[in-house]
N, C-alpha and C positions, 0 to 999 in steps of 0.2 A: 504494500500500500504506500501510496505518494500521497503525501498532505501537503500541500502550499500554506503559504503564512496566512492563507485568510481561512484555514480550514475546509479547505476542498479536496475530495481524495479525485485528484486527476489521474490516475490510472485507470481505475475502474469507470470515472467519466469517457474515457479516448477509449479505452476498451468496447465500452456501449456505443459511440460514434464508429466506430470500425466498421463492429457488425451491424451498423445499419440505423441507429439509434438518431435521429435527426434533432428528436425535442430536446437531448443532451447537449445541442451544440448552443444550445441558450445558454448555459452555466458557463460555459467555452467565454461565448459574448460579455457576459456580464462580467466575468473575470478579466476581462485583458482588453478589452473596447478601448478603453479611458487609456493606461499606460502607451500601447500601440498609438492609439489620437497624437497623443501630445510628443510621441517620439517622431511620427512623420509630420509631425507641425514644427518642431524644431528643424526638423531636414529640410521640408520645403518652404518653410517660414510664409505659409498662404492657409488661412482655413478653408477653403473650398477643395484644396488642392488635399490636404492633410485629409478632410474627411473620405475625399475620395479614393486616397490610400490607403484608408484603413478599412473601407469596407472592401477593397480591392485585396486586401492582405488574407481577410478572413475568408472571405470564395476561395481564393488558391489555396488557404490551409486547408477547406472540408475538400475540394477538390482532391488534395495530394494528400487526405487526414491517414489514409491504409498504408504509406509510406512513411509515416512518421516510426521511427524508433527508439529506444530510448539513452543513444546514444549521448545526448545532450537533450536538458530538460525543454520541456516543452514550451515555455516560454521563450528560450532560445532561441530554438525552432523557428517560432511564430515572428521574432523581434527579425530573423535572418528573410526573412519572406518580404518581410515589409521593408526594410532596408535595400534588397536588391530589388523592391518594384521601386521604391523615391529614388534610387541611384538613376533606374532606366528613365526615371519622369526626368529628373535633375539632365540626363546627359543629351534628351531629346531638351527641351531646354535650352541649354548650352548652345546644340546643334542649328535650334532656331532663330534663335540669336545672334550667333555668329553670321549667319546667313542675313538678315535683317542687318546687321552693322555693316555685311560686306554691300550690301543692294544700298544703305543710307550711305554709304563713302562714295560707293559710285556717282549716285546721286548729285553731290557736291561739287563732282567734278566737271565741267559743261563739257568740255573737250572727250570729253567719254561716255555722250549718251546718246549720238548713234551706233558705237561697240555695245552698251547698255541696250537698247533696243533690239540691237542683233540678239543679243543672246535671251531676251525674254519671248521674242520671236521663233527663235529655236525653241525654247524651252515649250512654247505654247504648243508647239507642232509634235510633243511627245505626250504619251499615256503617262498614265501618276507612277507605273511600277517601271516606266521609264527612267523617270524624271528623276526618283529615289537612286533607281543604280546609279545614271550618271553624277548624280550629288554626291552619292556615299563613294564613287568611284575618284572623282576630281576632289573635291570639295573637301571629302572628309580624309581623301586617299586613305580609304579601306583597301584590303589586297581582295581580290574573287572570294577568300573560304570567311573571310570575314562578312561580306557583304552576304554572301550564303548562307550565314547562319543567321545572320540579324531578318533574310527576307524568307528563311524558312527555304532553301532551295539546295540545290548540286552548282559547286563551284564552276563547274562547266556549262550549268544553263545561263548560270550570272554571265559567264565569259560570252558567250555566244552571243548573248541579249548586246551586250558592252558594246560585240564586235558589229551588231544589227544596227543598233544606235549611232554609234561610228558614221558607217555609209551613211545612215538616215540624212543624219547633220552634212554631211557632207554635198546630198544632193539638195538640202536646203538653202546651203551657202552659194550653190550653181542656180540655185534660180528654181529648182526643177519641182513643180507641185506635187508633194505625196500622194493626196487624196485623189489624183484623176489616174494614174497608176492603178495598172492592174497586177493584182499578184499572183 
């Protein structure tokens, strides 16, 4: 038997969750809501953002709950789930930003906004899972297995996309209309 300091035998709680026990995940909630809140509130320093990670934390515990072991207590667990989804919020983020700071310097610069145009021109004339490789491929110079894992794919369908992309831009810098193209 595991007793937490507020007197809860979490064992035999996670035990009942395993095997199926759904109304146990309320004791789950009530115990670790508040601590988890305010840990991804200091991380993301936003409470919109904070709540949403923590209700985001607790889906992917009941989700992965049959994978939990008792290798590290379960608060751990829990604190580890919600840390690496505010990291991914924080690094999408980051990513947004930077992109937003690089488009506002361009901006400023007059002498570089029909390069500026060129490229949101291009940009427009790709799909969104375009748009991501070539971003994560230039922008964020991911390598293919990186970019593969973040889009859920084979580092060779990343490549090949890359290499389709390539020509794309290429016959769009010639002038040459995508859309009236048959393929």
């Amino acid at each position: 038997m595991i007793i937490d300091e507020k007197g809860i035998d979490l064992k035999s709680i996670l035990g009942s969750i395993q095997k199926g026990d759904m109304q146990s995940y309320v004791l789950i909630l009530d115990r670790f809501q508040r601590p988890i809140y305010l840990y991804c509130y200091y991380l993301l320093r936003n409470q919109e953002e904070a709540e949403d990670a923590t209700q985001e934390t607790f889906i992917k515990a009941l989700e992965h709950i049959k994978q939990f072991n008792y290798t590290a207590s379960f608060s751990a667990w829990l604190y580890k789930i919600a840390r690496n989804h505010c990291t991914d919020l924080l690094k999408k983020k980051n990513r947004e930003k930077k992109i937003l700071d690089l488009y506002q310097m361009n901006k400023h610069q007059e002498q570089d906004y029909k390069y500026t145009d060129f490229i949101y021109e291009c940009l427009d004339k790709l799909s969104s899972e375009e748009r991501q490789i070539l971003l994560l491929r230039i922008i964020e110079e991911y390598s293919y297995d990186e970019i593969a894992f973040i889009m859920d794919s084979k580092s060779v369908n990343i490549r090949k996309k890359y290499e389709r992309i390539r020509k794309k831009l290429i016959q769009v810098k010639k002038g040459v209309n995508l859309y009236e193209q048959s393929y």
